[in-house]
C-alpha positions as CSV (number, residue, x, y, z in Angstrom):
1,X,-41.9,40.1,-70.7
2,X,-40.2,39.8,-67.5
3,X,-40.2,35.9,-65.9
4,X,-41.5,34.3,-62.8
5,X,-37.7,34.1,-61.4
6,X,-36.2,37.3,-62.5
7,X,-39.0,39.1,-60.2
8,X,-38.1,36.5,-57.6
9,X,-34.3,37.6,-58.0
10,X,-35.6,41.4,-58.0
11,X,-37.7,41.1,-55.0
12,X,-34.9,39.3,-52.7
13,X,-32.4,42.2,-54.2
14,X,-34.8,44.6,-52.6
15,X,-35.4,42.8,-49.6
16,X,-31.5,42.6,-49.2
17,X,-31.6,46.5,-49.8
18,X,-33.9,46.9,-47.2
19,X,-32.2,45.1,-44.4
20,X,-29.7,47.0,-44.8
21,X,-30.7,50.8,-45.2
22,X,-33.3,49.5,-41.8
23,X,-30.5,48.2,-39.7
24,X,-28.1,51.6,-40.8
25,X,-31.1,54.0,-39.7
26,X,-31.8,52.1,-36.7
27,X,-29.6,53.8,-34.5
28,X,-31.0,57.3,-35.7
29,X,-34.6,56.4,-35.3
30,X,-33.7,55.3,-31.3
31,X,-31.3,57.9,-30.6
32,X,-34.1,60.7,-31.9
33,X,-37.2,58.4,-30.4
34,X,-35.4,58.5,-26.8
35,X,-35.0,62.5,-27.2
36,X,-38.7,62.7,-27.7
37,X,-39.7,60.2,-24.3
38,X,-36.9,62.8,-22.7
39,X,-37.8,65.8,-24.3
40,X,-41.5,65.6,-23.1
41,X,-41.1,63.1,-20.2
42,X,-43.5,60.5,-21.9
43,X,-44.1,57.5,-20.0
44,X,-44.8,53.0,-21.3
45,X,-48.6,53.9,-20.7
46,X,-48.3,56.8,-22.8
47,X,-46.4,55.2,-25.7
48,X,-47.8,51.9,-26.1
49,X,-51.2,52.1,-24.3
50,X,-52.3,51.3,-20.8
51,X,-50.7,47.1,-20.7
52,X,-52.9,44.4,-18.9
53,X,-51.6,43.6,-16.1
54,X,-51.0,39.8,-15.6
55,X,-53.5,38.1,-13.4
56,X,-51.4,36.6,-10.0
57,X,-51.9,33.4,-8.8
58,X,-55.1,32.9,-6.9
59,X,-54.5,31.0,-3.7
60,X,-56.4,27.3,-3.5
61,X,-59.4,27.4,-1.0
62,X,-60.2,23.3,-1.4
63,X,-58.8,20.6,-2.2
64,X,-59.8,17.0,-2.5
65,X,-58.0,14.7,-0.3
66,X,-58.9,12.1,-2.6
67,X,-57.0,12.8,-5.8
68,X,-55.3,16.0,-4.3
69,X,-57.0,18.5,-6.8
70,X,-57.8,21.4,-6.1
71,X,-59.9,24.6,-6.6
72,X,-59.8,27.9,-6.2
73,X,-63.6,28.9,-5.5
74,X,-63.4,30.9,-9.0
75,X,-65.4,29.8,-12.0
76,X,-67.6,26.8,-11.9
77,X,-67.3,24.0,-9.2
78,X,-65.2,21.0,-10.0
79,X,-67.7,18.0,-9.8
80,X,-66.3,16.4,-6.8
81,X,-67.6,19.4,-4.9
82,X,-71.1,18.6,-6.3
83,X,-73.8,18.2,-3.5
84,X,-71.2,18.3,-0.8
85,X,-70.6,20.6,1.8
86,X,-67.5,23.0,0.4
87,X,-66.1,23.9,4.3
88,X,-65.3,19.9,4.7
89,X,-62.9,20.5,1.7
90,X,-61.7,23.9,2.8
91,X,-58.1,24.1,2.9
């Protein structure tokens, strides 16, 4: 019967093996990947889905002169807007 460490010793053998025969094929798997995206003019969206774009910065609308926070007017109302008029904070 075959022991705990010589499947250890077999698996990181393989796991070697593997690198290796990855990183030679590489090049071959790129070089025939970019003919393809050539051959048929395939675009990112096409390939990899349709990526979310990443939200831009919203621009402050009030601040508290107080502490100096500030909001945006998304999402819930800080607390030190609470029963106050919003334009006397308006930035």
């Amino acid at each position: 019967m075959t022991s705990l460490q010589e499947l250890l010793a077999q698996k990181e053998a393989l796991e070697q093996q593997i690198a290796q025969i990855k990183k030679a094929e590489r090049a071959d798997a790129l070089q025939n990947a970019r003919s393809l995206i050539g051959t048929f003019d395939l675009t990112v969206d096409e390939l990899f889905g349709k990526q979310k774009s990443i939200g831009k910065a919203v621009a402050v609308k009030y601040r508290n002169p107080e502490t100096g926070e500030t909001w945006t007017g998304r999402g819930r109302a800080p607390r030190w807007l609470d029963g106050k008029n919003r334009e006397d904070f308006a930035v």
